[in-house]
ZAMARGU-4260 file (C-alpha; in steps of 0.2 Angstrom, whole numbers, plus 5000, padded with zeros to 4 digits):
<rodrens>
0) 4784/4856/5139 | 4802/4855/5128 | 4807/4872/5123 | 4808/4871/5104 | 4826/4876/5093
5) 4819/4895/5092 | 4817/4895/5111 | 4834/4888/5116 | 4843/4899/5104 | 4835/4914/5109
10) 4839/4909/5128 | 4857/4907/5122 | 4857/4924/5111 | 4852/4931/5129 | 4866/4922/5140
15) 4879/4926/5128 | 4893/4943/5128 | 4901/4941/5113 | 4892/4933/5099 | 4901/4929/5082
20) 4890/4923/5064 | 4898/4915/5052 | 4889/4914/5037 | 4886/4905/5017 | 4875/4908/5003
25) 4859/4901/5012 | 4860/4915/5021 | 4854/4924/5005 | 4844/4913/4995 | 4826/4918/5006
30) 4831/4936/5000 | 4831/4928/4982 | 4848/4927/4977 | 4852/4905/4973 | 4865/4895/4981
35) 4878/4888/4970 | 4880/4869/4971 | 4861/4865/4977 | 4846/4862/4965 | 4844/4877/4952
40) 4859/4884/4960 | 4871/4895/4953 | 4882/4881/4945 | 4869/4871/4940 | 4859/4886/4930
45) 4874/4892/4921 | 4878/4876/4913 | 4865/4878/4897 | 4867/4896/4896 | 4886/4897/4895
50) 4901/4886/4886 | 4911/4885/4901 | 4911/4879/4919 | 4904/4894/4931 | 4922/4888/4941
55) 4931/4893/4927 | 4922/4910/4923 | 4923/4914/4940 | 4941/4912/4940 | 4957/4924/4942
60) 4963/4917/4922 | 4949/4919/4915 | 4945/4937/4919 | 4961/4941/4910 | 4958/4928/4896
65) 4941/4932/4891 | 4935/4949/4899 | 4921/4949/4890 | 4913/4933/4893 | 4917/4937/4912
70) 4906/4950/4912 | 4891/4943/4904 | 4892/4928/4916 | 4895/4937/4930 | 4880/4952/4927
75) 4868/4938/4924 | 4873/4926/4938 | 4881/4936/4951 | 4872/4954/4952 | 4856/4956/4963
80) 4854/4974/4964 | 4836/4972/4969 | 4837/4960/4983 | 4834/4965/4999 | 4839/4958/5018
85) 4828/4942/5025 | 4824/4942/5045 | 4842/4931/5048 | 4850/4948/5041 | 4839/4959/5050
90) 4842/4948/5067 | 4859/4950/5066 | 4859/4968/5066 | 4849/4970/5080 | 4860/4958/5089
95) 4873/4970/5085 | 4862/4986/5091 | 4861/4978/5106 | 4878/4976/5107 | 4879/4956/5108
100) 4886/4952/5093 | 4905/4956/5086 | 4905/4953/5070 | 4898/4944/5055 | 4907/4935/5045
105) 4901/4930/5029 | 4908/4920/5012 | 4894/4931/5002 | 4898/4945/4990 | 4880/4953/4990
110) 4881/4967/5003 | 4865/4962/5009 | 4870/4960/5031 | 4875/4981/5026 | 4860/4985/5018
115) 4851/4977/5035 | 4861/4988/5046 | 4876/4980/5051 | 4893/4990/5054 | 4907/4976/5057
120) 4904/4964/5042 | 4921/4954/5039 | 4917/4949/5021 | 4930/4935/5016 | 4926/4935/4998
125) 4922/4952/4995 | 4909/4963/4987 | 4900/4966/4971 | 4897/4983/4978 | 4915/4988/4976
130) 4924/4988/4961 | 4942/4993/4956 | 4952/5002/4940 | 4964/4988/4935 | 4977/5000/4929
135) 4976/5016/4941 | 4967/5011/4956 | 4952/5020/4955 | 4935/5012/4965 | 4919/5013/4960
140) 4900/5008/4966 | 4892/4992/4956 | 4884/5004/4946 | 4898/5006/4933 | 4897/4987/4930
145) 4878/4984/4928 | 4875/5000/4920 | 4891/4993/4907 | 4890/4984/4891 | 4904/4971/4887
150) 4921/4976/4899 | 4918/4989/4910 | 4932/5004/4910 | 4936/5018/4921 | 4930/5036/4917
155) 4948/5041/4924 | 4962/5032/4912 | 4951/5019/4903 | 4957/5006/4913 | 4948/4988/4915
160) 4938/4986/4930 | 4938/4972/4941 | 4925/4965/4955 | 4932/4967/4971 | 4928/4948/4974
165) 4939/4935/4977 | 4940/4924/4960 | 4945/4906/4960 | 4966/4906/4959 | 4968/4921/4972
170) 4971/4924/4989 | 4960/4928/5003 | 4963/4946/5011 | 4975/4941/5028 | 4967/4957/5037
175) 4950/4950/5034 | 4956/4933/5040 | 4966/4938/5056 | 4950/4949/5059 | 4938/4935/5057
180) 4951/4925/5067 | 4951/4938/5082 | 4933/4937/5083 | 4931/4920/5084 | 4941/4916/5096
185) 4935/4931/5109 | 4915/4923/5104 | 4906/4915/5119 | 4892/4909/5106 | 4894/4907/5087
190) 4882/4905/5074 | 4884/4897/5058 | 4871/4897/5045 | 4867/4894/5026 | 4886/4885/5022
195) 4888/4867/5019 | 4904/4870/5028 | 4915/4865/5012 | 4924/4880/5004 | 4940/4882/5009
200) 4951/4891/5017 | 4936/4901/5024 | 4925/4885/5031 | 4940/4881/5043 | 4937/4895/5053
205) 4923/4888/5062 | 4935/4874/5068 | 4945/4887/5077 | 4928/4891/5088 | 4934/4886/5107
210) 4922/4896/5116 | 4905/4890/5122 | 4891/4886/5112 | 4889/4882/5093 | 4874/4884/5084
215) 4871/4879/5067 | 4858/4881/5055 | 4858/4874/5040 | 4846/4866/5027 | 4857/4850/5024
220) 4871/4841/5033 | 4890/4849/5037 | 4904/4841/5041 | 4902/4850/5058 | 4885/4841/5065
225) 4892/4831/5076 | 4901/4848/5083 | 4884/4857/5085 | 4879/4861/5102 | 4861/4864/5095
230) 4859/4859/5076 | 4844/4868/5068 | 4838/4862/5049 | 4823/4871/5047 | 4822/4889/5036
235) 4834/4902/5044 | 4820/4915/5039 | 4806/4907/5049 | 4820/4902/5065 | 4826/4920/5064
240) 4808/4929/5063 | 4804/4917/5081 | 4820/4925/5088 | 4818/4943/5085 | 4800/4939/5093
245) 4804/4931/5108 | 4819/4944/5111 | 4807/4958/5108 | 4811/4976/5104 | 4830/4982/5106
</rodrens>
Protein backbone atom coordinates (compact mmCIF):
# COMPACT_ATOMS: atom_id res chain seq x y z
CA UNK A 1 0.00 0.00 0.00
CA UNK A 2 1.27 3.84 -0.92
CA UNK A 3 2.36 5.51 2.15
CA UNK A 4 0.13 8.70 2.15
CA UNK A 5 1.74 12.64 2.48
CA UNK A 6 1.52 12.38 6.64
CA UNK A 7 3.62 9.06 6.31
CA UNK A 8 6.30 10.28 4.09
CA UNK A 9 6.87 13.42 5.80
CA UNK A 10 7.03 11.84 9.14
CA UNK A 11 9.62 9.35 7.65
CA UNK A 12 11.62 12.35 6.32
CA UNK A 13 10.99 14.36 9.79
CA UNK A 14 12.75 11.09 11.26
CA UNK A 15 15.85 10.76 8.62
CA UNK A 16 16.56 14.47 8.84
CA UNK A 17 19.46 16.32 11.39
CA UNK A 18 18.84 19.75 10.88
CA UNK A 19 15.28 20.65 9.97
CA UNK A 20 14.39 24.40 9.19
CA UNK A 21 10.41 25.81 8.73
CA UNK A 22 9.64 28.54 7.03
CA UNK A 23 6.40 29.87 7.61
CA UNK A 24 3.18 32.51 6.34
CA UNK A 25 -0.01 33.46 7.81
CA UNK A 26 -1.65 29.99 6.94
CA UNK A 27 0.24 29.00 9.56
CA UNK A 28 -2.15 30.76 11.92
CA UNK A 29 -5.37 31.01 10.30
CA UNK A 30 -6.56 27.32 12.09
CA UNK A 31 -5.68 29.18 15.38
CA UNK A 32 -8.25 31.79 14.16
CA UNK A 33 -6.29 34.77 13.13
CA UNK A 34 -7.27 35.48 8.92
CA UNK A 35 -4.82 35.54 6.19
CA UNK A 36 -4.45 38.75 4.30
CA UNK A 37 -5.01 38.48 0.57
CA UNK A 38 -7.45 35.08 0.52
CA UNK A 39 -11.29 35.29 0.95
CA UNK A 40 -12.43 37.34 4.27
CA UNK A 41 -8.81 37.87 4.75
CA UNK A 42 -7.40 40.71 6.36
CA UNK A 43 -7.33 43.04 3.09
CA UNK A 44 -10.44 42.13 2.06
CA UNK A 45 -12.33 42.78 5.53
CA UNK A 46 -10.81 46.10 6.02
CA UNK A 47 -12.11 47.55 2.98
CA UNK A 48 -15.83 48.54 4.25
CA UNK A 49 -14.62 49.21 7.64
CA UNK A 50 -11.86 51.67 6.91
CA UNK A 51 -11.27 54.68 4.27
CA UNK A 52 -7.90 53.56 3.26
CA UNK A 53 -6.17 50.71 1.67
CA UNK A 54 -4.94 48.04 4.79
CA UNK A 55 -1.41 48.53 2.62
CA UNK A 56 -1.41 51.93 3.22
CA UNK A 57 -2.37 51.87 7.02
CA UNK A 58 0.05 49.36 7.55
CA UNK A 59 2.65 51.44 6.25
CA UNK A 60 5.92 53.20 7.69
CA UNK A 61 4.16 57.07 6.45
CA UNK A 62 1.19 56.52 7.65
CA UNK A 63 1.99 55.67 11.14
CA UNK A 64 3.58 59.12 11.35
CA UNK A 65 0.69 60.85 9.23
CA UNK A 66 -2.24 59.50 10.93
CA UNK A 67 -1.37 57.87 14.44
CA UNK A 68 -4.54 57.65 15.31
CA UNK A 69 -6.23 55.91 12.48
CA UNK A 70 -3.14 53.45 12.68
CA UNK A 71 -4.13 52.26 15.87
CA UNK A 72 -7.73 51.75 15.27
CA UNK A 73 -6.97 49.63 12.25
CA UNK A 74 -4.21 47.97 13.59
CA UNK A 75 -6.12 46.91 17.22
CA UNK A 76 -9.08 45.59 15.20
CA UNK A 77 -7.31 43.85 12.52
CA UNK A 78 -3.97 42.93 13.68
CA UNK A 79 -4.31 42.03 17.67
CA UNK A 80 -5.22 38.41 18.65
CA UNK A 81 -4.50 38.21 22.11
CA UNK A 82 -6.74 35.19 22.62
CA UNK A 83 -5.45 32.91 20.01
CA UNK A 84 -3.88 30.09 20.81
CA UNK A 85 -1.09 27.73 19.01
CA UNK A 86 -2.67 24.94 16.33
CA UNK A 87 -0.91 21.26 16.16
CA UNK A 88 1.46 22.75 13.16
CA UNK A 89 2.84 25.04 15.97
CA UNK A 90 2.76 22.54 18.51
CA UNK A 91 4.64 20.02 15.95
CA UNK A 92 7.30 22.26 15.51
CA UNK A 93 8.11 22.51 19.05
CA UNK A 94 8.41 19.19 19.70
CA UNK A 95 10.68 18.87 16.60
CA UNK A 96 12.63 21.26 18.47
CA UNK A 97 12.50 19.23 22.00
CA UNK A 98 13.82 16.69 20.19
CA UNK A 99 16.42 18.48 18.98
CA UNK A 100 15.64 18.17 15.07
CA UNK A 101 14.64 21.31 14.06
CA UNK A 102 17.00 24.63 13.96
CA UNK A 103 14.93 27.14 13.74
CA UNK A 104 11.51 28.54 12.70
CA UNK A 105 11.20 31.13 10.58
CA UNK A 106 8.22 32.77 10.22
CA UNK A 107 6.67 36.28 8.26
CA UNK A 108 3.92 36.18 11.17
CA UNK A 109 3.73 39.00 13.84
CA UNK A 110 1.42 36.81 16.45
CA UNK A 111 3.87 35.24 18.85
CA UNK A 112 1.87 32.23 18.54
CA UNK A 113 5.15 29.35 17.44
CA UNK A 114 6.55 31.06 21.38
CA UNK A 115 3.43 30.55 23.14
CA UNK A 116 3.61 26.65 21.78
CA UNK A 117 7.03 26.32 23.08
CA UNK A 118 9.50 27.12 20.68
CA UNK A 119 13.06 28.90 21.76
CA UNK A 120 14.76 29.76 18.30
CA UNK A 121 11.96 31.77 16.47
CA UNK A 122 13.66 34.05 13.66
CA UNK A 123 10.69 36.32 13.28
CA UNK A 124 11.20 38.45 9.87
CA UNK A 125 8.52 40.96 10.47
CA UNK A 126 8.39 41.16 13.90
CA UNK A 127 6.02 41.07 16.89
CA UNK A 128 2.84 42.57 18.19
CA UNK A 129 4.09 41.47 21.42
CA UNK A 130 6.90 44.00 21.62
CA UNK A 131 6.42 47.50 21.39
CA UNK A 132 8.70 50.47 21.64
CA UNK A 133 8.87 54.39 22.93
CA UNK A 134 9.41 56.39 19.74
CA UNK A 135 11.18 58.97 21.52
CA UNK A 136 13.32 57.37 24.48
CA UNK A 137 13.54 53.77 23.62
CA UNK A 138 11.50 52.35 26.29
CA UNK A 139 9.90 48.50 25.41
CA UNK A 140 6.74 47.34 26.42
CA UNK A 141 4.33 44.11 26.41
CA UNK A 142 1.17 44.41 23.91
CA UNK A 143 -0.65 45.32 26.72
CA UNK A 144 0.02 49.01 26.56
CA UNK A 145 -1.51 49.00 23.16
CA UNK A 146 -4.62 47.04 23.55
CA UNK A 147 -5.41 48.26 26.91
CA UNK A 148 -4.89 52.04 24.95
CA UNK A 149 -7.32 54.44 23.46
CA UNK A 150 -6.42 56.42 20.33
CA UNK A 151 -2.16 56.73 20.29
CA UNK A 152 -0.52 54.84 22.79
CA UNK A 153 2.22 56.76 24.96
CA UNK A 154 5.06 55.70 27.24
CA UNK A 155 4.53 56.02 31.16
CA UNK A 156 8.32 57.08 31.01
CA UNK A 157 8.55 60.52 28.73
CA UNK A 158 5.11 60.35 27.00
CA UNK A 159 6.61 59.31 23.90
CA UNK A 160 4.52 57.65 20.96
CA UNK A 161 4.75 53.90 20.86
CA UNK A 162 5.23 51.92 17.89
CA UNK A 163 4.70 48.13 17.05
CA UNK A 164 7.81 46.32 16.74
CA UNK A 165 6.52 45.15 13.19
CA UNK A 166 8.00 45.82 10.18
CA UNK A 167 5.44 48.39 8.31
CA UNK A 168 5.26 48.69 4.50
CA UNK A 169 8.39 51.29 3.59
CA UNK A 170 10.91 49.80 6.03
CA UNK A 171 13.70 47.52 6.10
CA UNK A 172 14.00 43.98 7.26
CA UNK A 173 16.26 43.46 10.41
CA UNK A 174 19.80 42.14 8.61
CA UNK A 175 20.50 40.08 11.89
CA UNK A 176 17.08 38.29 11.45
CA UNK A 177 17.89 37.71 7.86
CA UNK A 178 21.54 36.50 7.98
CA UNK A 179 20.24 34.37 10.90
CA UNK A 180 17.49 32.86 8.82
CA UNK A 181 20.02 32.62 6.04
CA UNK A 182 22.47 30.49 8.28
CA UNK A 183 19.87 28.20 9.03
CA UNK A 184 18.90 27.56 5.75
CA UNK A 185 21.63 26.66 4.26
CA UNK A 186 22.96 24.21 7.39
CA UNK A 187 18.95 22.46 6.95
CA UNK A 188 18.98 18.90 5.59
CA UNK A 189 15.08 19.15 5.24
CA UNK A 190 13.00 22.38 5.08
CA UNK A 191 9.42 22.91 5.59
CA UNK A 192 7.41 25.67 4.14
CA UNK A 193 3.91 26.22 5.14
CA UNK A 194 0.89 28.52 4.93
CA UNK A 195 2.78 31.24 2.52
CA UNK A 196 1.75 31.79 -1.09
CA UNK A 197 5.51 32.37 -1.48
CA UNK A 198 4.92 36.06 -2.80
CA UNK A 199 6.18 38.62 -0.07
CA UNK A 200 9.30 39.81 -0.64
CA UNK A 201 12.32 40.00 0.37
CA UNK A 202 11.47 37.27 2.86
CA UNK A 203 9.70 34.60 0.37
CA UNK A 204 13.36 34.42 -1.52
CA UNK A 205 14.80 32.72 1.20
CA UNK A 206 13.33 29.54 0.36
CA UNK A 207 15.19 29.62 -2.90
CA UNK A 208 18.58 29.74 -1.13
CA UNK A 209 17.51 26.02 0.32
CA UNK A 210 20.24 23.67 -1.33
CA UNK A 211 20.19 20.94 1.11
CA UNK A 212 17.95 17.90 0.61
CA UNK A 213 14.48 17.60 0.78
CA UNK A 214 11.75 20.38 0.50
CA UNK A 215 8.39 20.02 1.80
CA UNK A 216 5.55 22.20 1.23
CA UNK A 217 2.34 22.61 2.54
CA UNK A 218 0.14 24.98 1.38
CA UNK A 219 -3.66 25.37 0.64
CA UNK A 220 -3.23 26.89 -2.94
CA UNK A 221 -0.43 27.02 -5.44
CA UNK A 222 3.24 28.84 -4.95
CA UNK A 223 5.57 29.74 -7.20
CA UNK A 224 7.81 26.96 -5.83
CA UNK A 225 5.53 23.65 -6.68
CA UNK A 226 7.51 22.51 -9.17
CA UNK A 227 10.57 22.74 -6.44
CA UNK A 228 8.66 20.57 -3.97
CA UNK A 229 10.06 17.40 -3.26
CA UNK A 230 6.63 16.39 -1.65
CA UNK A 231 3.82 19.03 -2.08
CA UNK A 232 1.15 18.66 0.53
CA UNK A 233 -2.49 20.94 -0.11
CA UNK A 234 -4.50 19.53 2.53
CA UNK A 235 -5.05 21.61 6.18
CA UNK A 236 -1.54 21.85 7.93
CA UNK A 237 -3.68 21.33 11.33
CA UNK A 238 -5.04 17.80 10.28
CA UNK A 239 -1.23 16.93 8.23
CA UNK A 240 0.52 18.16 11.54
CA UNK A 241 -1.96 16.22 14.23
CA UNK A 242 -0.97 12.69 11.76
CA UNK A 243 2.61 13.63 12.28
CA UNK A 244 2.90 14.10 15.94
CA UNK A 245 0.94 10.61 15.92
CA UNK A 246 3.08 8.65 13.85
CA UNK A 247 6.42 10.18 15.64
CA UNK A 248 4.85 9.50 19.08
CA UNK A 249 5.83 10.96 22.43
CA UNK A 250 9.16 12.96 22.44
Amino acid sequence: MAKDQAEVLAEWIEEARRIVFFGGAGTSTESGIPDFRSAGGLYESGQDEFPYPPEEMLSRDFFYRKPETFYRFYRRKMLYPDARPNPMHLLLAELEERGKLNAVITQNIDGLHQKAGSRRVLEVHGSVLRNTCTDCGARYGPEIVSGSEGIPRCPVCGGAIKPDVVLYGEMLDSSVLEASVRAIEEADLMLVGGTSLTVQPAASLVGMFEGGRLALLNRTPTPYDSHADLLITEPMGAVADRVRRLLGPS
